[in-house]
LUMMILUM-913786 format. One line per 3 residues: number of its first residue (from 1); their letters; for each residue x, y, z of C-alpha. Coordinates in pm, 1 decimal. Layout:
! residues N
NUM	a	X Y Z  ...
//
This chain:
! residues 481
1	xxx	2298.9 -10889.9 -4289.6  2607.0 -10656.0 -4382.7  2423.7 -10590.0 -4752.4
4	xxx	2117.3 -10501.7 -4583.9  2328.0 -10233.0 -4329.4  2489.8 -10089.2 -4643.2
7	xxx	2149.5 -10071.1 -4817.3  2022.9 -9869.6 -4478.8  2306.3 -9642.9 -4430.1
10	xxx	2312.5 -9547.8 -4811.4  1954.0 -9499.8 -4798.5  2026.4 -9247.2 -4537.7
13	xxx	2311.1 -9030.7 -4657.9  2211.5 -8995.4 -5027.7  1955.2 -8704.9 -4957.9
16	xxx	2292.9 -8554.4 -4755.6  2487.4 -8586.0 -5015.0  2240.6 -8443.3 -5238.1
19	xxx	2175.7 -8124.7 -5064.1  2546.2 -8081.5 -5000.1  2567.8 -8046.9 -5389.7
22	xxx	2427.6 -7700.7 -5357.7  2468.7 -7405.5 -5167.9  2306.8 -7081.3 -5030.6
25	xxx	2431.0 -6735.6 -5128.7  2262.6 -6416.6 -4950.4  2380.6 -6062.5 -4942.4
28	xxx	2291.0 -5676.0 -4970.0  2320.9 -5459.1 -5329.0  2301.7 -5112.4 -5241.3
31	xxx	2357.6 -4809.4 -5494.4  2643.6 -4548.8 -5567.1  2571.9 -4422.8 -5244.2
34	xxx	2498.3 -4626.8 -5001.2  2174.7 -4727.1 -4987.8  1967.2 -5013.6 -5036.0
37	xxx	1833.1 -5078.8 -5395.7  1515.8 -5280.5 -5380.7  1438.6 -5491.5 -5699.3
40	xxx	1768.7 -5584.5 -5816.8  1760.7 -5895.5 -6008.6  1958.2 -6157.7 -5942.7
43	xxx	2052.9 -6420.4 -6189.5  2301.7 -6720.5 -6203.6  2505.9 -6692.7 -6485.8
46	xxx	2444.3 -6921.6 -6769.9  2081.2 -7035.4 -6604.6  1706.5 -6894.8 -6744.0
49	xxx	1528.5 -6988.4 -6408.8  1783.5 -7011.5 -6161.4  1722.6 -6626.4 -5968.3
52	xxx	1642.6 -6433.4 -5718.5  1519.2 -6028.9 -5640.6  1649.6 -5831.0 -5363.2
55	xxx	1362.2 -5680.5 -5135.6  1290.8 -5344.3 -4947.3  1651.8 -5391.6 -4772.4
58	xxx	1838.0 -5513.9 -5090.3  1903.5 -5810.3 -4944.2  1902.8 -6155.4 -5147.1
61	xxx	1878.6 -6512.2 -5090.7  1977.5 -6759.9 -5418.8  2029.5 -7125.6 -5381.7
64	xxx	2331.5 -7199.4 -5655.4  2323.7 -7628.3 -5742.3  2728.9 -7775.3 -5786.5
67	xxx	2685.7 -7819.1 -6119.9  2586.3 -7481.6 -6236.7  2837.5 -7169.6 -6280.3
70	xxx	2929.7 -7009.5 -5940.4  2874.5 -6690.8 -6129.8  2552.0 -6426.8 -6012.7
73	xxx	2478.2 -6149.7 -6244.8  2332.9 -5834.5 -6055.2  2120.7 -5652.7 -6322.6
76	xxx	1900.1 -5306.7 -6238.5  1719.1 -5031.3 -6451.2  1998.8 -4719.5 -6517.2
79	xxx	2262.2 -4890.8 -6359.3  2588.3 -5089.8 -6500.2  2529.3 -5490.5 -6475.0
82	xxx	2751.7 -5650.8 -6279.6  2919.9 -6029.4 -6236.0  3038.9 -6152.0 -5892.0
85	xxx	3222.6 -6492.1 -5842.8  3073.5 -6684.4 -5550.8  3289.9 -6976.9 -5621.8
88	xxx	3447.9 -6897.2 -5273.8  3261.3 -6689.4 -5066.0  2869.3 -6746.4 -4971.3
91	xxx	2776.9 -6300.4 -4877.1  2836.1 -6053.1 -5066.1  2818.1 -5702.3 -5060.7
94	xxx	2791.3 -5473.0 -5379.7  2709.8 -5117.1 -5498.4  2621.0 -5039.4 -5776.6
97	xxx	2756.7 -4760.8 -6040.7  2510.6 -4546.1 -6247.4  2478.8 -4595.7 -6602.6
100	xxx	2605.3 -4322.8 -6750.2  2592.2 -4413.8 -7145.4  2202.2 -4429.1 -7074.4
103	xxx	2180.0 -4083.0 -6980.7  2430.5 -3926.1 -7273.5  2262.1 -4159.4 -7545.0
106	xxx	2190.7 -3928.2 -7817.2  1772.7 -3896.3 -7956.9  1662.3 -3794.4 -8205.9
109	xxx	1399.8 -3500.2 -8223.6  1206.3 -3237.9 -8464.9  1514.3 -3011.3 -8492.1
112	xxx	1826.2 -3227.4 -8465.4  1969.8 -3447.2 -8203.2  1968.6 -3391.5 -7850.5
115	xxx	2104.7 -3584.3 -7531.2  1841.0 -3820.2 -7374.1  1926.9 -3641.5 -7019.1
118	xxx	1894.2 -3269.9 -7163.0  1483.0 -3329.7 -7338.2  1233.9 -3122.7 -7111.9
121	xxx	979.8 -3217.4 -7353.7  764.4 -3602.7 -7345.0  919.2 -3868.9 -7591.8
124	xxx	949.8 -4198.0 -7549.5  1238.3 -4386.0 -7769.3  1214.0 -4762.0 -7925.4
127	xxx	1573.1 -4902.0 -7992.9  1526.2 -5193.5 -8241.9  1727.8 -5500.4 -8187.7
130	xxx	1762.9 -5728.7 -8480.7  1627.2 -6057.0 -8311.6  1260.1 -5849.0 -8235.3
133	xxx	1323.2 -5676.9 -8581.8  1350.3 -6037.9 -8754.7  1028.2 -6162.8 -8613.0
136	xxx	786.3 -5854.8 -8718.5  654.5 -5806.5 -9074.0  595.8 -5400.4 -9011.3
139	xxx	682.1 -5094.1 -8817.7  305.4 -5109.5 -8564.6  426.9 -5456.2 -8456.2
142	xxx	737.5 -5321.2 -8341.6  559.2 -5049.1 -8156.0  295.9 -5222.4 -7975.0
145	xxx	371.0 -5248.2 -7627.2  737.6 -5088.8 -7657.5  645.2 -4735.2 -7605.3
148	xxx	448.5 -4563.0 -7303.7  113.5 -4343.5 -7383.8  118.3 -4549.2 -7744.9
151	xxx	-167.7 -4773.9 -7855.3  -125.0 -4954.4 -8182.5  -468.5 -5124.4 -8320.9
154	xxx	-488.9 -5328.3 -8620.8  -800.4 -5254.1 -8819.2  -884.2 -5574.2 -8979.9
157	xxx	-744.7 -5918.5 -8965.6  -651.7 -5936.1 -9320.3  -269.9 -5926.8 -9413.6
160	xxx	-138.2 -5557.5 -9502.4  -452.5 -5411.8 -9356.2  -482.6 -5069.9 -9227.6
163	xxx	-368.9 -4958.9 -8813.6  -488.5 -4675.9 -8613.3  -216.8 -4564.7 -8365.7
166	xxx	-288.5 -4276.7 -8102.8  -85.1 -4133.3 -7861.7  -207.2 -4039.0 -7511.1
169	xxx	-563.8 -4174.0 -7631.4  -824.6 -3948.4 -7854.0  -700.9 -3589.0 -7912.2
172	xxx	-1001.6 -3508.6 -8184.1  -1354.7 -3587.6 -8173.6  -1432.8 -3550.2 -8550.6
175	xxx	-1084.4 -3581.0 -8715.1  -804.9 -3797.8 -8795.2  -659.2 -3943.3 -8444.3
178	xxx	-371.7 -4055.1 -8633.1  43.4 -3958.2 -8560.0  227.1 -3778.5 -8808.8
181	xxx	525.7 -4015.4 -8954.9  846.4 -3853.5 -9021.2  1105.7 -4149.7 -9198.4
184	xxx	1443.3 -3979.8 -9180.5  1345.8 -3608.4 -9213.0  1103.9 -3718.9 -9504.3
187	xxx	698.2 -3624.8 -9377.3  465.0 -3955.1 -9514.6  86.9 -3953.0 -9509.0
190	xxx	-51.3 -4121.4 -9204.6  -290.9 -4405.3 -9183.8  -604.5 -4241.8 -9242.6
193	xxx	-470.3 -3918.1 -9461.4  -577.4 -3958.5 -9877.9  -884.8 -4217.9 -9761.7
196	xxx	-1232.7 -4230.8 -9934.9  -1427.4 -4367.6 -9603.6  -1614.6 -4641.9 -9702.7
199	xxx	-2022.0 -4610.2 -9776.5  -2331.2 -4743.0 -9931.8  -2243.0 -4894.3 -10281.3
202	xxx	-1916.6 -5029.3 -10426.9  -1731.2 -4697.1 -10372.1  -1512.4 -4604.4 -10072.3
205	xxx	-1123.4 -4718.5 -9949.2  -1065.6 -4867.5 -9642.5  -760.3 -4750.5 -9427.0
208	xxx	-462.0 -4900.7 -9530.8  -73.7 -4926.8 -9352.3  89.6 -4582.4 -9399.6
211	xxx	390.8 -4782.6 -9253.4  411.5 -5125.4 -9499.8  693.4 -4940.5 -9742.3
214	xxx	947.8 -5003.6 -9443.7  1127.9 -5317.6 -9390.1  1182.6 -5329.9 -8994.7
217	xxx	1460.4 -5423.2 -9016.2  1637.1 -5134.8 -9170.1  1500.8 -4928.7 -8866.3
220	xxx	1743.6 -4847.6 -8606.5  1529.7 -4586.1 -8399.0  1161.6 -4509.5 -8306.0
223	xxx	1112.6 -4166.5 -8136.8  774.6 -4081.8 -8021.4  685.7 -3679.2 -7968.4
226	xxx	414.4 -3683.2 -7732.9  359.3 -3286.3 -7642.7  321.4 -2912.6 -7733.9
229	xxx	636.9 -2963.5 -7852.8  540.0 -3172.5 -8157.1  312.7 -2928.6 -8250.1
232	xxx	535.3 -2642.1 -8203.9  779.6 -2789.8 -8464.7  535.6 -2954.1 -8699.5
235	xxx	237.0 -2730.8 -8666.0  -100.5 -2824.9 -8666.7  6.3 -3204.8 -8847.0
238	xxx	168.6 -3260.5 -8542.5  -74.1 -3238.7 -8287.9  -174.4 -3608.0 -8205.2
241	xxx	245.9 -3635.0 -8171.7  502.9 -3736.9 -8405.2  651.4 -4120.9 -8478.6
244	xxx	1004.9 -4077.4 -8599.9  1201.2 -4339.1 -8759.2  1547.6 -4341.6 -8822.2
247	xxx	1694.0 -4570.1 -9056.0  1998.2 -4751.5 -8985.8  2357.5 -4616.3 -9177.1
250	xxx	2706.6 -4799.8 -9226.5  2977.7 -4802.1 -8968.5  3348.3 -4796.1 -9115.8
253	xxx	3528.3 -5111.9 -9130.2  3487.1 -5426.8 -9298.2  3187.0 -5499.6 -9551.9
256	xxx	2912.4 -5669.0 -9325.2  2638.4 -5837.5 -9541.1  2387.9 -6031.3 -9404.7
259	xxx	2036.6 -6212.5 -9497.0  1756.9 -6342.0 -9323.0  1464.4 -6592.9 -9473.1
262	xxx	1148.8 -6610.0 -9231.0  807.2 -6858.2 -9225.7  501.7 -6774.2 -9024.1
265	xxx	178.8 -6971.7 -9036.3  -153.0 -6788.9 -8937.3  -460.7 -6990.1 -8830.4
268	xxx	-772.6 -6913.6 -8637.1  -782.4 -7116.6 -8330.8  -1123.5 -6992.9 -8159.4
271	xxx	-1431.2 -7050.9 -8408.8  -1809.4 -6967.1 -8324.3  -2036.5 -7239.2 -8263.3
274	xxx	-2297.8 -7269.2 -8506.3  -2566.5 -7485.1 -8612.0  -2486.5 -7790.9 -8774.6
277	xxx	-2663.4 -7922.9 -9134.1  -2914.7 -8138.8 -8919.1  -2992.1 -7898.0 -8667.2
280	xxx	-3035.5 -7608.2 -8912.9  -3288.4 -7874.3 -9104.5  -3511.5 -7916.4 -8770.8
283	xxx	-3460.1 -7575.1 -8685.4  -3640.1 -7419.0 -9015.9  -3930.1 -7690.4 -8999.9
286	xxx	-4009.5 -7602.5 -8685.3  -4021.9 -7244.4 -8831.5  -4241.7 -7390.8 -9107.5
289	xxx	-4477.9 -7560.0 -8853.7  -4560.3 -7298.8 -8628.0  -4589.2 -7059.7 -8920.1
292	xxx	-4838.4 -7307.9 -9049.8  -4696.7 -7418.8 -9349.9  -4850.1 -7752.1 -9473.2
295	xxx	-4489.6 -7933.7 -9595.0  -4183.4 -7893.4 -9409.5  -3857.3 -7767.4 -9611.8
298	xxx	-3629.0 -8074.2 -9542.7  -3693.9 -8442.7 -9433.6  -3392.3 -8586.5 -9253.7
301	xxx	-3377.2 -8934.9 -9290.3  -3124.4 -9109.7 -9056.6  -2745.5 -8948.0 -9227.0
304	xxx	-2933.4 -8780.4 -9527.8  -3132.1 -8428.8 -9581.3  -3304.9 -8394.6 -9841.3
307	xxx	-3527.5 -8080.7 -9965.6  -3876.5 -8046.6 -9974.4  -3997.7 -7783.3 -10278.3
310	xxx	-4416.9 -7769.1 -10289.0  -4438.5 -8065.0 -10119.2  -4254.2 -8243.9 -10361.8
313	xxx	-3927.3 -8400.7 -10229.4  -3578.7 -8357.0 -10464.2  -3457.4 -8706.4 -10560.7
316	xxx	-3075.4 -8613.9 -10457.6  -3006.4 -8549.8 -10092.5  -2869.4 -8156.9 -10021.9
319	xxx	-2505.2 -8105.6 -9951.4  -2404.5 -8020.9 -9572.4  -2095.6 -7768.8 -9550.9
322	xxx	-1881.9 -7639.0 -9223.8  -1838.4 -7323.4 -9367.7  -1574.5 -7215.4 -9152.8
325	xxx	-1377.4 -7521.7 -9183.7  -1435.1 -7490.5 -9545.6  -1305.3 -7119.4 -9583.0
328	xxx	-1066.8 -7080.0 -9336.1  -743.4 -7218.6 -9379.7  -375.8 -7207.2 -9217.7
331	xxx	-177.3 -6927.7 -9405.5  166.2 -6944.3 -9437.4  385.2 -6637.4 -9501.9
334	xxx	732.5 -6623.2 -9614.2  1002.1 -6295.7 -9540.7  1330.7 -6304.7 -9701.1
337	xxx	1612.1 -6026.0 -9772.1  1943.0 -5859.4 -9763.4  2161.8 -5567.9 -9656.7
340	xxx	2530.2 -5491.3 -9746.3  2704.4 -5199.5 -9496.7  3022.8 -5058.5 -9477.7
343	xxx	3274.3 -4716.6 -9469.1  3552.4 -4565.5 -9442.0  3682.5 -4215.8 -9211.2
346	xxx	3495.2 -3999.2 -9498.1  3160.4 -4173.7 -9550.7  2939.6 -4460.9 -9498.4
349	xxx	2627.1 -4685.5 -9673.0  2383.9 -4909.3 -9652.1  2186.2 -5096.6 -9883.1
352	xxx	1914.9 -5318.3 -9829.4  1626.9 -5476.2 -9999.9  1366.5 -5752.1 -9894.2
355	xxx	1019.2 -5949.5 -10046.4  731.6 -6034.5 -9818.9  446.3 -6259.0 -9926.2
358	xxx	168.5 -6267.9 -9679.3  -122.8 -6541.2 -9697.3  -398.9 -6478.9 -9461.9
361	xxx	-665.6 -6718.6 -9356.5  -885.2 -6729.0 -9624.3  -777.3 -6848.4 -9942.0
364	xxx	-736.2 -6523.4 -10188.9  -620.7 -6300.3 -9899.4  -276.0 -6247.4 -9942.0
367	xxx	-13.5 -5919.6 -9977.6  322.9 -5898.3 -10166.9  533.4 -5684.0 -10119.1
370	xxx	912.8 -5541.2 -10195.8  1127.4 -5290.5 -10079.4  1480.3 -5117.1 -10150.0
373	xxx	1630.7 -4870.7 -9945.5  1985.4 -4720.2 -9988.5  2094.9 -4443.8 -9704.7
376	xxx	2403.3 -4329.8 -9788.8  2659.5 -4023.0 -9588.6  2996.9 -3899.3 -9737.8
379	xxx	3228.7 -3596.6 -9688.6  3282.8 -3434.8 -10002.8  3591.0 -3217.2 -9802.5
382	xxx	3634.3 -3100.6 -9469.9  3393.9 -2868.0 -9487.8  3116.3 -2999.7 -9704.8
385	xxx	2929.4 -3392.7 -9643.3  2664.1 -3507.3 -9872.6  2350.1 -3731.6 -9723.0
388	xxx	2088.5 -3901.0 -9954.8  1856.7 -4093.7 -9870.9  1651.2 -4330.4 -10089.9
391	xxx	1425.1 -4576.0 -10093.8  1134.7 -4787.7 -10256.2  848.7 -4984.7 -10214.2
394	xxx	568.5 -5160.2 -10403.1  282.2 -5409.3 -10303.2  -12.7 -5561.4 -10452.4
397	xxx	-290.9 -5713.8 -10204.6  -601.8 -5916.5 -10262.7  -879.6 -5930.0 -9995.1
400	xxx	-756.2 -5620.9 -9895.2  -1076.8 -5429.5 -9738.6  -1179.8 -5795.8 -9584.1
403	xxx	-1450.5 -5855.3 -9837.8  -1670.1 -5578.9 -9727.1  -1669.0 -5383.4 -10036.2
406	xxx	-2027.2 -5226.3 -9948.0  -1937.6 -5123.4 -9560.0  -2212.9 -5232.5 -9289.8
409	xxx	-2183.0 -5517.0 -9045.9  -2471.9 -5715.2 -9209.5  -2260.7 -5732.4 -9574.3
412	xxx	-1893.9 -5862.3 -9446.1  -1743.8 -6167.7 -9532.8  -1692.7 -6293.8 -9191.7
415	xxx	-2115.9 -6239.4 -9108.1  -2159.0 -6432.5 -9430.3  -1967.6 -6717.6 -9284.2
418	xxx	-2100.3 -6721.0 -8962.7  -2453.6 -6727.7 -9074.6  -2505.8 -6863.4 -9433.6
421	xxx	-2697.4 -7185.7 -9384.3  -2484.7 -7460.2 -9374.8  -2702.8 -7652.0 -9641.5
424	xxx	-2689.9 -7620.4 -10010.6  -2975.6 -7767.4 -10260.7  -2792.5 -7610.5 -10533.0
427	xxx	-2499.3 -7508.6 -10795.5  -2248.6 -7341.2 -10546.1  -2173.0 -7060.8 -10722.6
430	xxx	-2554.5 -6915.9 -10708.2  -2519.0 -6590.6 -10475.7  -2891.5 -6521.4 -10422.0
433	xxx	-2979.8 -6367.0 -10079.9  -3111.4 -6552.0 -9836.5  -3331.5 -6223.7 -9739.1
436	xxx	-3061.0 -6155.3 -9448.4  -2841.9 -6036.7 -9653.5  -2612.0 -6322.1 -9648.8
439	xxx	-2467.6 -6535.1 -9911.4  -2286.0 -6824.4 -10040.0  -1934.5 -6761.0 -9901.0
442	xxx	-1751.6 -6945.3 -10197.9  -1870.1 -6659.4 -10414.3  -1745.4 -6408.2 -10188.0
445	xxx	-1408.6 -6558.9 -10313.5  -1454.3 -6637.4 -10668.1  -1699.3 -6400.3 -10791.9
448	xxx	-1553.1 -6078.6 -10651.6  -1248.3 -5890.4 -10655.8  -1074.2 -5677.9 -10360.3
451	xxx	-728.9 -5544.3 -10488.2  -530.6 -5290.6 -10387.7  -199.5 -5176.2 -10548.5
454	xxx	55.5 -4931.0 -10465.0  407.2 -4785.8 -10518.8  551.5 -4504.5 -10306.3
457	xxx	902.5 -4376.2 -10353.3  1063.8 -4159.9 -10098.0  1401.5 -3971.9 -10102.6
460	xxx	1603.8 -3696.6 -9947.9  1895.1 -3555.9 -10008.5  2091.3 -3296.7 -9849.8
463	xxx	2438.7 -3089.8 -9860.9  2560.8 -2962.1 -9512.2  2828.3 -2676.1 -9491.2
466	xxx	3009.5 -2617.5 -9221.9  3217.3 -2261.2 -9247.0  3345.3 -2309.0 -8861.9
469	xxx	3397.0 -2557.5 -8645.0  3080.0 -2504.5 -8411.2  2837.2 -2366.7 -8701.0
472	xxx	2694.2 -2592.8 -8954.7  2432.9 -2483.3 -9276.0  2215.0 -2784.4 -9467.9
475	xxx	2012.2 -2716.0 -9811.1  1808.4 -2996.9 -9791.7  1593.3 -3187.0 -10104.9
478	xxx	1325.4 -3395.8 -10036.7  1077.0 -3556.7 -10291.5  769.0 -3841.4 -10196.4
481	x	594.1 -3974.6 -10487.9
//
């Protein structure tokens, strides 16, 4: 009888004990002056889902468990974060200060530097962190969805292919749409500047990456110009807006090297639903019937098909292909590289270089590429600093207009797989039409040849005077091969 009390009475104070083992912390977060800052986050220190938000009052509610650190971290847009200790007490009141490094963070722009809280003009700025840097294999990927008024579009689904960026939507009707790139003072052609666009016959270019020679992450800055002011500094180039990129420079001190080795796979996850061997084989004889045709074109007899030519049946049985299971595959990319920075009180470098190997999804669609890039800033006297800038790329890519060498919906690789019959009756490698101008899809890979190749080069360098303290004179050289 006393076991079973115990039993009851422990029964009945665990859940006490339980919900004694955490506790309820509310209070108000106001601002620098006073008032009531809606939308502060709320965080536990230490925890991913342990939070809360204040509301229209700035007042918060957070349940904090025993076990976790009695530690909230008050976090808003433009203002300082802030840790409180509730260890102790269970309200709290806080205001918080302005963050002033956000407003005296220095841009860059057209015609030198400026403070963030001095630009009149429209720009929106991209600082690139090294853990989003490490996962992006070019510059668009590290735009999209980082910068207001920009939309980055990849043009095909092959690796290395081509992007179309615009800024504030379509600006022409007729021409290019594309931004002008500017890589460290040095003007690059855009997307779709230097293009043949693509036409009838085996002649034409599709529009490839402006932006593959630069390893992301050597880029320490993305400034995008969005307005008159653009133009007004780089004329009539600039008038769909400007992309800047500045690349990142040594910091005196010790040596820092570092290198990074990536893997991606890509795969297609979402395939169309086609006709199988056996339903294409009933679907064509119906054709055949109510076309009137005496013979069908295949008999299907229980798991085998087998063709019918002039009413004379083929002694072997046809072969039956998937051919999206056949062409598509999982592609598996590899990133690797390095980058050695230092300086001293009189100058600074850094030195990087990297190899990509891309494979897409079908089985010769790949791009290589390398890059080296050495940025390097030294005073040559008190009055006189030297700045180069140098750097290299070079990339070969198969598959890399998609397999539409010819242009036209009705001629790409992917209609090809999508409707080719899924039934062969002969040698593979035979790429006669099927009089929808489709064909086999294994001779879209083995009988024709998509390469592209390219090496770009691109270096400035520059001597700046300065006579007096607040005047400063730079003869710039720049060169882009």
């Amino acid at each position: 009888m006393k076991i079973i009390l115990r039993l009851i009475i422990f029964s009945v104070l665990t859940p006490l004990i339980a919900f004694s083992q955490s506790k309820t912390v509310s209070g108000t977060i106001n601002d620098e002056l006073g008032l009531p800052l809606p939308g502060v986050t709320i965080q536990v220190k230490g925890s991913n889902n342990l939070g809360a938000v204040t509301n229209f009052d700035g007042v918060f509610k957070i349940s904090i468990p025993s076990e976790a650190k009695q530690v909230i971290v008050l976090s808003y847009v433009g203002y300082l974060t802030e840790e409180v200790n509730v260890s102790i007490n269970t309200t709290v009141l806080v205001n918080l200060k302005v963050d002033t490094d956000q407003l005296d963070e220095v841009v860059v722009i057209g015609y030198g530097t400026v403070l963030k809280k001095d630009i009149s003009g429209s720009l929106s700025s991209v600082n690139v962190r090294d853990e989003v840097a490490i996962q992006s294999t070019s510059v668009d990927q590290l735009l999209q969805g980082r910068a207001a008024g920009v939309q980055v579009i990849q043009n095909a689904g092959s690796p290395g292919s081509g992007i179309s960026v615009k800024i504030r939507g379509t600006n022409s009707l007729r021409g290019n749409n594309e931004p002008l790139y500017v890589i460290d003072g040095v003007i690059i052609s855009s997307a779709g500047e230097d293009v043949l666009s693509i036409g009838l016959g085996n002649g034409g270019q599709e529009t490839q990456n402006g932006l593959n020679g630069i390893n992301p992450r050597d880029i320490e800055s993305i400034q995008v110009l969005k307005d008159a002011s653009a133009t007004a500094i780089y004329g009539s180039r600039g008038a769909n807006g400007v992309v800047m990129i500045t690349t990142k420079k040594g910091k005196s001190g010790k040596v820092k090297v570092s290198a990074f080795l990536t893997s991606s796979v890509r795969s297609i996850n979402n395939k169309y639903n086609v006709l199988d061997g056996f339903d294409y084989a009933n679907y064509v004889n119906e054709i055949r019937e109510n076309n009137g045709f005496a013979f069908p074109r295949y008999l299907v007899d229980g798991s085998t098909i087998y063709s019918i030519a002039n009413g004379v049946q083929s002694t072997d049985p046809v072969e039956i292909f998937n051919w999206q299971d056949e062409v598509y595959i999982n592609g598996v990319s590899q990133k690797f590289g390095a980058s050695a920075s230092g300086g001293s009180d009189n100058g600074n470098y850094y030195i990087s270089a990297g190899f990509d190997n891309q494979q897409g999804v079908v089985q010769n669609s790949s791009f290589k590429s390398s890059d080296i890039r050495i940025n390097l800033n030294q005073d040559l006297n008190d009055n006189l600093k030297l700045q180069a800038r140098i750097s290299g790329f070079m990339n070969s890519g198969n598959f890399a207009e998609g397999g539409d060498l010819i242009g036209g919906s009705n001629t790409s690789f992917v209609r090809n797989v999508i409707a080719y019959r899924p039934i062969i009756d002969h040698d593979l490698n035979d790429v006669t039409s099927e009089g929808n101008y489709t064909t086999n899809p294994f001779a879209w890979q083995k009988d024709f040849s998509d390469i592209s190749k390219e090496m770009r080069f691109i270096g400035s360098i520059g001597l700046t005077y300065n006579p007096v303290s607040y005047t400063h004179l730079t003869l710039p050289t720049i060169y882009s091969v």
